[in-house]
ZAMARGU-4260 file (C-alpha; in steps of 0.2 Angstrom, whole numbers, plus 5000, padded with zeros to 4 digits):
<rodrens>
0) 5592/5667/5422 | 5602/5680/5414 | 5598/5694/5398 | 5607/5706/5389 | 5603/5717/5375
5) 5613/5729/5367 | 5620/5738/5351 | 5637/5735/5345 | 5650/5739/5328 | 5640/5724/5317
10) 5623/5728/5321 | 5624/5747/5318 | 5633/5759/5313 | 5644/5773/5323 | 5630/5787/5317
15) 5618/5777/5328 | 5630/5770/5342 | 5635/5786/5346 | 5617/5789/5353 | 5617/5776/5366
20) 5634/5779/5373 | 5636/5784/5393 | 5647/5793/5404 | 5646/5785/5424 | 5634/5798/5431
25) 5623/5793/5417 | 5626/5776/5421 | 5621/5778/5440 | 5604/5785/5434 | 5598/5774/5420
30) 5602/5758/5429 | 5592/5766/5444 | 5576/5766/5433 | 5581/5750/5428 | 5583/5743/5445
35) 5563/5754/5447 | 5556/5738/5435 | 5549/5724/5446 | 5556/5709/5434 | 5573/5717/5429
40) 5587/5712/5443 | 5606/5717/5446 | 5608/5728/5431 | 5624/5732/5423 | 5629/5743/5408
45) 5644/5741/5400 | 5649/5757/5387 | 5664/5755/5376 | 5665/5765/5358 | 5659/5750/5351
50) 5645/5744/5360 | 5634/5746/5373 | 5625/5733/5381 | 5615/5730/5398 | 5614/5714/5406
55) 5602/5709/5418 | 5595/5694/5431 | 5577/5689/5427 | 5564/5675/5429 | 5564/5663/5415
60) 5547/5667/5412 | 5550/5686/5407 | 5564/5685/5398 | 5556/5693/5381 | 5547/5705/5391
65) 5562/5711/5399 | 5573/5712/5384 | 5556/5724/5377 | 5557/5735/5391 | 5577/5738/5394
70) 5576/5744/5379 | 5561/5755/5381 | 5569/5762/5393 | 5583/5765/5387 | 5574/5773/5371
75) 5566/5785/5384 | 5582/5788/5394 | 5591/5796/5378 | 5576/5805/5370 | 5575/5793/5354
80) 5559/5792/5347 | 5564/5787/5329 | 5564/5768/5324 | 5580/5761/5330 | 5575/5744/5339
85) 5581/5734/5323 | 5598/5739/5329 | 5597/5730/5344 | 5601/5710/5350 | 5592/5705/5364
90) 5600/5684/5371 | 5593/5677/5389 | 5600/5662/5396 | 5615/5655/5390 | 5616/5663/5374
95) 5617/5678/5385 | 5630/5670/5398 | 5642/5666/5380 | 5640/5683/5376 | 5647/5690/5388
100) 5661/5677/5390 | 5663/5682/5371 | 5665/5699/5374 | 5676/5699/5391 | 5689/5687/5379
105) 5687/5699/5363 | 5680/5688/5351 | 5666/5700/5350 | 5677/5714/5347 | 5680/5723/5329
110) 5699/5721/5332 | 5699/5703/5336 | 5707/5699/5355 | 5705/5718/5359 | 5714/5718/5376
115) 5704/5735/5381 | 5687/5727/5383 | 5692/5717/5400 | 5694/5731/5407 | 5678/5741/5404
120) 5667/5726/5406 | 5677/5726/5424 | 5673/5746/5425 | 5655/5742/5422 | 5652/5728/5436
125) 5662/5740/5449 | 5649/5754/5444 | 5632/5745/5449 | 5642/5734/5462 | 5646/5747/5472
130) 5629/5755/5470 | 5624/5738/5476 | 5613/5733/5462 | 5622/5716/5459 | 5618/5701/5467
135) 5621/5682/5469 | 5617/5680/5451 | 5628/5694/5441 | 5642/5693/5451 | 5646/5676/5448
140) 5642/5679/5429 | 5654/5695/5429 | 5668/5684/5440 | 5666/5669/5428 | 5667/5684/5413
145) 5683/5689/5421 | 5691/5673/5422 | 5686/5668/5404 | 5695/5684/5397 | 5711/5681/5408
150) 5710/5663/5402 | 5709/5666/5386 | 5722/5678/5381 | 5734/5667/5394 | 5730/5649/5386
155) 5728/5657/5366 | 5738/5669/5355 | 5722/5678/5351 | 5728/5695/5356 | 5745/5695/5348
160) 5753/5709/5338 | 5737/5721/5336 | 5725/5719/5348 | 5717/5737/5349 | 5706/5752/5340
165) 5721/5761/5343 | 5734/5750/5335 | 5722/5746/5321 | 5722/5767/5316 | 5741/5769/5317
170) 5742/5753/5305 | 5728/5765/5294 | 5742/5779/5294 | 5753/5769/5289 | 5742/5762/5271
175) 5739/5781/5271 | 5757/5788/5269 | 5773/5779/5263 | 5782/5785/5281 | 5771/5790/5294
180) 5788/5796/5304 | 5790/5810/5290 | 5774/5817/5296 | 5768/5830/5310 | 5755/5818/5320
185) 5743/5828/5332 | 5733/5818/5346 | 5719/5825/5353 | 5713/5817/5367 | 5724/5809/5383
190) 5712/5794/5387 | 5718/5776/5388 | 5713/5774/5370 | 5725/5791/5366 | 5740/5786/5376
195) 5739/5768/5365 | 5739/5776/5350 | 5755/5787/5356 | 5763/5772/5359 | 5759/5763/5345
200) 5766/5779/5336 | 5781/5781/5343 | 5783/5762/5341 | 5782/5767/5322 | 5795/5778/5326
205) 5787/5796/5325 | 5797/5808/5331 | 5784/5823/5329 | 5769/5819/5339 | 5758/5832/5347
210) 5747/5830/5362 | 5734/5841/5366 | 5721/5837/5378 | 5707/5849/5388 | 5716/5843/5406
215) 5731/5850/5404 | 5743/5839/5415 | 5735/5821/5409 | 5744/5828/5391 | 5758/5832/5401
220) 5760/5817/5408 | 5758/5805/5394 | 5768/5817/5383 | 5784/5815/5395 | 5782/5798/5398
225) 5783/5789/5379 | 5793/5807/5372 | 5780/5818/5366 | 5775/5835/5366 | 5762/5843/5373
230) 5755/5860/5371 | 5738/5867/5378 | 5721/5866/5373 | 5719/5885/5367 | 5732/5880/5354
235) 5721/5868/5344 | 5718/5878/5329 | 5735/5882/5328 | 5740/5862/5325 | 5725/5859/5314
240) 5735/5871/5303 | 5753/5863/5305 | 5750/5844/5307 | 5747/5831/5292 | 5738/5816/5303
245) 5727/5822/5315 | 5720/5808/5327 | 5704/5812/5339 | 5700/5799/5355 | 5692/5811/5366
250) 5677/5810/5378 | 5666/5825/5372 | 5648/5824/5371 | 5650/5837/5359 | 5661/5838/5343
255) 5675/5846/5344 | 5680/5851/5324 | 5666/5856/5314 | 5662/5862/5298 | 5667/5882/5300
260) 5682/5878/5308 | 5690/5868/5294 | 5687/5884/5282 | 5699/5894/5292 | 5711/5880/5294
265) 5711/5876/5277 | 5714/5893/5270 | 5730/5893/5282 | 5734/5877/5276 | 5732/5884/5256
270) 5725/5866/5253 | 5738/5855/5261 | 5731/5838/5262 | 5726/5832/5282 | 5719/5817/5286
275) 5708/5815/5300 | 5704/5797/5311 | 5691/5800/5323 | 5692/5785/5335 | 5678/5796/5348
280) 5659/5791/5352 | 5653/5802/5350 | 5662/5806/5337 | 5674/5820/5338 | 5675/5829/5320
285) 5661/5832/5310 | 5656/5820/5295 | 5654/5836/5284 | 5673/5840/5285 | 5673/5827/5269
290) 5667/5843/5260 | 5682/5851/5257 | 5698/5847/5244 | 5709/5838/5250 | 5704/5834/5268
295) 5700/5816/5272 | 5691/5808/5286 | 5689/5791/5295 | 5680/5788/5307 | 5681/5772/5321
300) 5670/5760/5310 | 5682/5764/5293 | 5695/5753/5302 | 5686/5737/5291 | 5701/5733/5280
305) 5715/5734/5295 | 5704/5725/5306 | 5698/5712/5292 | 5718/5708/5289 | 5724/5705/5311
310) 5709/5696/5311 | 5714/5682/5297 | 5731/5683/5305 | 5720/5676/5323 | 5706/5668/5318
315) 5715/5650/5321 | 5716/5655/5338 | 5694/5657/5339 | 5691/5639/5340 | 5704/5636/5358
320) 5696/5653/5365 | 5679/5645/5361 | 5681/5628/5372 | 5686/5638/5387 | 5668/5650/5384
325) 5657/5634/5384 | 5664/5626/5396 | 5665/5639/5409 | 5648/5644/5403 | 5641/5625/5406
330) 5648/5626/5422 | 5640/5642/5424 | 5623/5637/5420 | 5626/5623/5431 | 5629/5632/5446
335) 5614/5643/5441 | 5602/5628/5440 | 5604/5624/5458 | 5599/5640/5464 | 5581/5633/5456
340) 5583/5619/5470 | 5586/5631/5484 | 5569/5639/5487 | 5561/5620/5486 | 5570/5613/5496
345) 5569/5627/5510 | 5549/5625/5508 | 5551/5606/5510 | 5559/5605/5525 | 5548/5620/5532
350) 5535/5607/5527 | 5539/5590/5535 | 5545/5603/5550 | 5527/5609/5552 | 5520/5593/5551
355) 5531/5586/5564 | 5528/5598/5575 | 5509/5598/5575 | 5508/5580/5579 | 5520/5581/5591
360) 5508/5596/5598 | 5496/5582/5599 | 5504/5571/5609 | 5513/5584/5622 | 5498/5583/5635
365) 5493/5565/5633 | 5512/5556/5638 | 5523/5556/5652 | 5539/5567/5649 | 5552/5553/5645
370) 5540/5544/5632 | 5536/5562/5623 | 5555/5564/5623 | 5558/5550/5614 | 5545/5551/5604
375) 5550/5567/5600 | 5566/5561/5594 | 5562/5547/5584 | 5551/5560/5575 | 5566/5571/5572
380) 5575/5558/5566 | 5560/5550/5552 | 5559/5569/5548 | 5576/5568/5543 | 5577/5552/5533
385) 5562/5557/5522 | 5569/5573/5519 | 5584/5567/5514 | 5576/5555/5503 | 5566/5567/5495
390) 5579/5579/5491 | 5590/5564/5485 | 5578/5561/5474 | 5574/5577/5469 | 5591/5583/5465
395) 5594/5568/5455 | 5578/5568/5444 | 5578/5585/5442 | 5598/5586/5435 | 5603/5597/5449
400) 5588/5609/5444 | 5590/5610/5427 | 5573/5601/5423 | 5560/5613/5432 | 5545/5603/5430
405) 5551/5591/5442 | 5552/5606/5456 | 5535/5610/5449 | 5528/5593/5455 | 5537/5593/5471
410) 5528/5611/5475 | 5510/5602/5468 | 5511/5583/5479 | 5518/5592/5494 | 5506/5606/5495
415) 5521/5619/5496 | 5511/5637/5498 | 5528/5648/5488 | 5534/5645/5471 | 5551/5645/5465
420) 5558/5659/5466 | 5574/5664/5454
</rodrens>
């Protein structure tokens, strides 16, 4: 079967989230531990600002003892000792499976039919599929994932108008001043998240938008190709000084604005009002920035009210996006459920084979060879019929594998020496 926990906008705050996010080196190492812990299979850890989450293949039996230990690990992994496990969800089986399906179509997303997530929960499989972690069980789950989110945003109007973080700040720029195209707009940060706000902004007809980021050419690039400006990273205090909106999507582990750099900004600025929308996590621009007259600041989980309002405009659409999530989740489980019969089955026939054999054995010496021939045949072929019948049977009775107490009585009445194996 199949577990996830993970941490995401509604269960905690951005203070908190921020702690557990990861860059693909560290990804590579925690799911190595992971990988380390006999029970826990095929791990995968998806990372988004929002959320992160790690999913996992397990045996049905350990599904709250794996939940425990992920996130003990990953407890250990960041260096938090401080209470934060209330923070977490923990699902296994299909509620874990609906999940994801969820989270690949972006019903789980703050901005709902967020058309980003797709693609990182792709990023996500790639990363511990090439490092060969996945298996039989996540790869068909992350597949199914894929189609669910391709499905759903084909078949519904769930991602219409605003579907991203991005579009949901420039809307917040927009509640903020009268005419955003009036106003000097500095982005920091040259990320897919920064080149969608650019878009969005010149969308809104913003004619004065700034891009600085700490690789020069990404700036570049994205500058020239939706007509922006770009100007090196040394000249970021110089922009703080001139610029009205400043929006911040970087990937720094570190912040990038902090408390004593406002102070000298400010004093250039003789108390011009700025206002800040920190879309990072980790976030960008320190929280204490609030501190001084006439600066304000938002940060990522401040986009409430813009996301509340695209959310009533989409929400009709929840209920179509839901039918394709539990049906390909059925058929999922489905599918699942007859990896239970596998292991049986190949026990089975190892059995009636071993038994065959060994009375065959018996006879060898004691009959001419055309009547051990035969005999040998006919025993093939009984072997065969029974088999069959039993696996019939089995497969019927047991609802394709879905009803486990059935392939526990197969393993009893026939002696089987393994177990199933998940």
């Amino acid at each position: 079967m199949t577990g996830v926990i993970g941490i995401n906008h509604s269960s905690a705050p951005v203070s908190i989230r921020e702690r557990f996010t990861f860059d693909k080196e560290q990804i590579l190492h925690f799911a190595g531990m992971l990988e380390a812990v006999p029970f826990i299979k095929e791990p995968v850890v998806l990372s988004t600002c929002n959320r992160t989450e790690v999913y996992y293949s397990i045996h049905r039996d350990c599904a709250e003892k794996a939940g425990n230990t992920v996130i003990r690990v990953l407890l250990e992994y960041k260096g938090i000792d401080d209470d934060v496990t209330g923070c977490f969800y923990s699902l296994s089986g299909l509620d874990a499976v609906k999940h994801l399906f969820r989270v690949a179509a972006g019903i789980d997303s703050m901005v709902l039919g967020e058309n980003q997530i797709l693609g990182q929960v792709k990023q996500a499989y790639r990363i511990s599929s090439e490092l060969k972690l996945t298996g039989p069980v996540i790869n068909k789950l992350f597949h199914k994932a894929f189609e669910v989110g391709k499905r759903v945003r084909n078949e519904t109007a769930i991602n219409q108008g605003a579907s991203s973080i991005s579009y949901a700040a420039v809307e917040l720029c927009e509640k903020i001043f009268e005419d955003i195209s009036l106003h000097n707009v500095l982005l920091i940060g040259a990320g897919e998240t920064g080149e969608l706000v650019l878009k969005s902004l010149k969308d809104r007809g913003c004619t004065s938008v700034i891009v600085i980021n700490r690789t020069a050419e990404r700036a570049e690039k994205i500058a020239a190709q939706h007509g922006a400006r770009s100007v090196p990273w040394e000249g970021l205090l110089v922009q703080l000084q001139e610029c009205d909106i400043i929006i911040s999507s970087t990937s720094s582990k570190e912040e990038i604005i902090g408390k004593s750099t406002m102070a000298g900004v400010m004093r250039k600025r003789k108390k011009r009002t700025i206002f800040f929308i920190d879309l990072a996590v980790p976030r960008d621009i320190d929280s204490s920035v609030r501190d001084f007259e006439n600066v304000f600041l938002y940060n990522i989980d401040d986009l409430d009210q813009v996301v509340a309002h695209n959310y009533e405009k989409r929400k009709k659409e929840i209920f179509q996006a839901e039918r394709i999530i539990h049906k390909t989740a059925d058929d999922f489980e489905s599918w699942l459920n007859t990896l239970n019969l596998g292991p049986t089955i190949e026990l089975l026939a190892q059995k009636f084979q071993g038994i065959n054999d060994n009375e065959l054995k018996k006879l060898k010496n004691r009959l001419p060879d055309n009547e051990f021939k035969k005999i040998e045949e006919y025993g093939r072929f009984l072997q065969g019929k029974y088999l069959g019948l039993v696996i019939k049977n089995l497969k019927k009775l047991s609802l394709n594998g879905s009803k486990l107490e059935y392939l526990d009585l197969v393993n009893e009445l026939f002696e089987l020496r393994e177990g199933r194996k998940e």
